[in-house]
N, C-alpha and C positions, 0 to 999 in steps of 0.2 A: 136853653131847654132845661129845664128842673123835672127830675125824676127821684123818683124814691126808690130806692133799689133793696132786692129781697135774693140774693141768686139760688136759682134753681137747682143745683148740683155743686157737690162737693169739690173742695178747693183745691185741693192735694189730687191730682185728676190723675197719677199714675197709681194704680194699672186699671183704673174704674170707673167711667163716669155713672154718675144713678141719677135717673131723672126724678124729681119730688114735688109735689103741691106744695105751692106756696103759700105763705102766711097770708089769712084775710086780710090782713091788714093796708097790705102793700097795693101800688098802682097798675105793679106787673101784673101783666092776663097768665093765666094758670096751663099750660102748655101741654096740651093731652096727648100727640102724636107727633113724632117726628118723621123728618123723611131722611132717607140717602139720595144721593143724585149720582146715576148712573149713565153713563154716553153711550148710547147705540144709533149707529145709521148716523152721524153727525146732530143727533139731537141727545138732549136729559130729557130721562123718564122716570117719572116716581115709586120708588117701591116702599114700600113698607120698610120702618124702623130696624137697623142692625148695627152689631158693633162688628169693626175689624178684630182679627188677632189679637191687638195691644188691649181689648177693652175700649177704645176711644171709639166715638162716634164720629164717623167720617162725610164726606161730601168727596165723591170723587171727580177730579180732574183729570182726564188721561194726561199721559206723562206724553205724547205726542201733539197735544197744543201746544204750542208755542205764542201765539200771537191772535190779541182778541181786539176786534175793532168796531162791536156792535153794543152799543150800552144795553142792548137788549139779552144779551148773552146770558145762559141759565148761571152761568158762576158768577157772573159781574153781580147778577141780583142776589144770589146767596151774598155775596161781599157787602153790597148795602144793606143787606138785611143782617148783616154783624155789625155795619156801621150804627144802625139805626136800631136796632130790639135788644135792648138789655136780656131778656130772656133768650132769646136766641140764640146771642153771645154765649152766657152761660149751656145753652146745652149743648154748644157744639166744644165750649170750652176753649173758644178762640177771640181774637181782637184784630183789627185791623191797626198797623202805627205806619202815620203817614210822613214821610218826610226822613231826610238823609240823617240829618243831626240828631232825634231822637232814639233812630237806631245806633247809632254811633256809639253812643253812649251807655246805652243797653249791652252793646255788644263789650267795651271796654269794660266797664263793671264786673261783667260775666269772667272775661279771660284772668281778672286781677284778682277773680274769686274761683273760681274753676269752676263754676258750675257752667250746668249746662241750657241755655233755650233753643227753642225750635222754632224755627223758619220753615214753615209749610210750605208758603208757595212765597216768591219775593217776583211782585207788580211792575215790569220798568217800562217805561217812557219809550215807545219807539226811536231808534237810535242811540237810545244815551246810553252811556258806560255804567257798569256796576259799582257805584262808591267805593272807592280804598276805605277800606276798613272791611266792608262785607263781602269779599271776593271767595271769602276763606268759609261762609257762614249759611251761601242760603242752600235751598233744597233745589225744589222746581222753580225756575225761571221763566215767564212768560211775559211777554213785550204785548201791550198795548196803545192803544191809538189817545191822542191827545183828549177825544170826548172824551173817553173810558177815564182816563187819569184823571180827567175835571171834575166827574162825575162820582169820582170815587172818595178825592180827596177833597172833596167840598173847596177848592181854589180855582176861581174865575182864571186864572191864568196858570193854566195846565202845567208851562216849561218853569214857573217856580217850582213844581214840583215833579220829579224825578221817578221817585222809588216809593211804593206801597208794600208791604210786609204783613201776609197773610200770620200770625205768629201762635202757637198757644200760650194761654194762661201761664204763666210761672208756677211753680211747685210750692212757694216761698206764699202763697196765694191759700187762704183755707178757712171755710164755712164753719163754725162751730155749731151752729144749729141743724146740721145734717149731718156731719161726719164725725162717726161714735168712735172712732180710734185715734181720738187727740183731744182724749177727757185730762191728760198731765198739764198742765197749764204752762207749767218750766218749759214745755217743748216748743210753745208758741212761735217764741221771737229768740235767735240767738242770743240776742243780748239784751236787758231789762230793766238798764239803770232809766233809761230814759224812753216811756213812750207816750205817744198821741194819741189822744182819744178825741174820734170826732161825734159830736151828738147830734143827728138831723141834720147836716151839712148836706142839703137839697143842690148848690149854684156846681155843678161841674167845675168851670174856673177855678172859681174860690176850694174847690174842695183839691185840684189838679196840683193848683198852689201850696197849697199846706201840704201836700207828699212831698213836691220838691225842695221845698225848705227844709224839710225835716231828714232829708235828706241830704242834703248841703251842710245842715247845719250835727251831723251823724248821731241824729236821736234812733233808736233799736228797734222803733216800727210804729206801726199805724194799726189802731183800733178800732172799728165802724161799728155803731152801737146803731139801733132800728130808724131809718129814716134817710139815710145817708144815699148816697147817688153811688151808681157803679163807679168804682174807679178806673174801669176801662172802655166807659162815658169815650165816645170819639173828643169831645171838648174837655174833659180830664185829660188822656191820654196827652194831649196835646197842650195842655197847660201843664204837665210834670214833667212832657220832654224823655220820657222814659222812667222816668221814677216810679212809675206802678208796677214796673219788671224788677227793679230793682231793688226797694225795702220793703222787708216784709208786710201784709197788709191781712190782718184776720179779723171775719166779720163775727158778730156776737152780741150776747144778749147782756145786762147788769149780770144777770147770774153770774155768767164766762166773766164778766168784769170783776164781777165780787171776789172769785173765786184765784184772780191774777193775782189780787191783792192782798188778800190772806196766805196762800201761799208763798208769796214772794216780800211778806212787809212792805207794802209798797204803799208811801203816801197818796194820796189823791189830791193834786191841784185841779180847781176851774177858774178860768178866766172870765172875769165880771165886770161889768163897769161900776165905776163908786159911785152908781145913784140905783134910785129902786132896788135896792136889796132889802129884803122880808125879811130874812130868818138869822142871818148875822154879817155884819160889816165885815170887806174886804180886806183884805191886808194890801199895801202897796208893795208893786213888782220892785223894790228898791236893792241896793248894793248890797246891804245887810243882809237882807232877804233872802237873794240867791246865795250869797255864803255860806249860809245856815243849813242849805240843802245839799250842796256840794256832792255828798257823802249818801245821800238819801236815794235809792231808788224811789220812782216818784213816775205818776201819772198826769198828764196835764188835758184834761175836758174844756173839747171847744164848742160853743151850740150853733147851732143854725142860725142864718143873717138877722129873719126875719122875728122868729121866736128869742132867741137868746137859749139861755141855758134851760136845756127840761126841770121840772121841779124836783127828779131824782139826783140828778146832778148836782144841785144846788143840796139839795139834802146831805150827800154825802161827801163831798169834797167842801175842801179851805177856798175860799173864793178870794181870788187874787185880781187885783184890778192896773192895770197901767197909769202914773200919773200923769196929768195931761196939762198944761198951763193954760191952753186955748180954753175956748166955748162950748166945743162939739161934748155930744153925751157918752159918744161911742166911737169906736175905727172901725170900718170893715172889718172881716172877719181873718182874712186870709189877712191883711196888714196888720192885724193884733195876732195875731197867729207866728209872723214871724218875729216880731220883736218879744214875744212869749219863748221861741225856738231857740233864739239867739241869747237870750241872757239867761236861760234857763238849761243852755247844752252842755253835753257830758266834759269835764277837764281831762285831757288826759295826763 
């Protein structure tokens, strides 16, 4: 599934969500009314938009379900409908991650860093045990029926999969084009010798990919410039394996980009292949090359499969190209992404 992603509310979601019209531009539908879901009598019933205490905008499940076994159930569908509507997601400021090992990893990240995420509700498998590792982590626990867990995690064979994790958005998460109290650019990303910048990266996969590399390979965050797919995309989530929780990831306009780089001195690399270049020859990603920059804070722009680099990108970054001995004109995006990741990561 390719989507373009524009998020509807601000990234930084304590103590605030704010709902906002979206940029024409995008493919998201523009989201006029929300609802809360309320249980009375053993059913949900809709009322009209509110926030709890915290500011956060909720969907309540009574703390006294336990166990849901009807994929028809009013929370199951709220669930798919965070699996499935990128805007949705955004305004409830939640995601679904499916699967033991992605929480895992999320969860270990978080303890070695102290921060903190939130497990809403945590989805298990009728019968099965609560994974070692998360015993210590979730909130509401509710046991579902093997449809439910098929249905939820898009896997034909329900007992691969165990555990769902209703979770919110991370903190480490944040909209520049909505939220007017993170105009400091230095506040961005912790750290800023090394970061990603994806341009139109539409393929979830491919864009899942490039967090978790950049992550692996400990580049200081990820940049989403206008075109770019949710990265909390059900098919993202699950191709970074938890890396959307985990490195920072701020969405933004050339402006916010221009404005990182001025600030901070920071080079601009784009990754290009050595053919069809218009406005000047690439330099080769070579031994020399990466020594040179060692020292450099540096941005490295990746484009979309299909497009390649936008023509801004190509304007304002050094275009660097992989040498290739074969035939082919190009690599995939997310497989020149990581050999980009890896000869170009921070030394410590």
């Amino acid at each position: 599934m390719l989507c373009s992603y524009k998020p509807l509310v601000q990234a930084n979601y304590s103590p605030h969500l704010k709902l906002l019209n979206q940029n024409p531009n995008t493919s998201i539908p523009k989201t006029k009314t929300q609802f809360e879901r309320k249980y009375f009598d053993g059913r949900f019933d809709d009322i009209d938009a509110g926030a709890d205490s915290s500011g956060l905008w909720k969907y309540a499940l009574p703390s006294n379900v336990k166990f849901i076994t009807s994929t028809s159930n009013p929370f199951v569908k709220h669930c798919l409908k965070l699996k499935n509507s990128s805007s949705y997601r955004h305004s409830h400021a939640s995601a679904l991650v499916v699967g033991t090992t992605p929480l895992r990893e999320i969860y270990r990240y978080k303890e070695a860093s102290q921060e903190k995420t939130v497990i809403d509700c945590l989805l298990l498998l009728d019968k099965a045990e609560i994974p070692e590792g998360l015993d210590t982590h979730y909130g509401h626990v509710v046991r579902v029926s093997s449809m439910v867990m098929k249905k939820l995690s898009g896997v034909q064979s329900a007992e691969s999969i165990e555990v769902i994790a209703l979770m919110r958005f991370p903190t480490s998460f944040l909209n520049l084009s909505i939220d007017q109290n993170k105009s400091d650019s230095r506040s961005w990303f912790p750290s800023t010798h090394r970061i990603l910048v994806l341009d139109g990266i539409q393929d979830p996969g491919n864009l899942g990919t490039l967090i978790r590399s950049a992550m692996a390979f400990q580049w200081g965050g990820i940049f989403l410039l206008p075109g770019c797919c949710d990265p909390f995309n059900e098919k993202a989530l699950r191709a970074s394996r938890g890396a959307s929780f985990q490195l920072p990831i701020v969405s933004g306009s050339w402006n916010h980009l221009e404005t990182l780089k001025s600030t901070l001195n920071m080079k601009m690399l784009a990754g290009h292949p050595d053919i069809d270049w218009k406005t000047k020859k690439p330099f080769s990603l070579s031994q020399e090359f990466v020594n040179s920059l060692s020292h450099a804070p540096l941005c490295l722009v990746l484009g979309s499969e299909g497009r390649g680099l936008s023509e801004k990108s190509q304007l304002e970054c050094e275009l660097v190209s992989i040498p290739m001995s074969g035939k082919f004109e190009s690599l995939n995006v997310s497989v020149a992404g990581g050999i980009f990741l890896y000869m170009l990561q921070p030394k410590n």
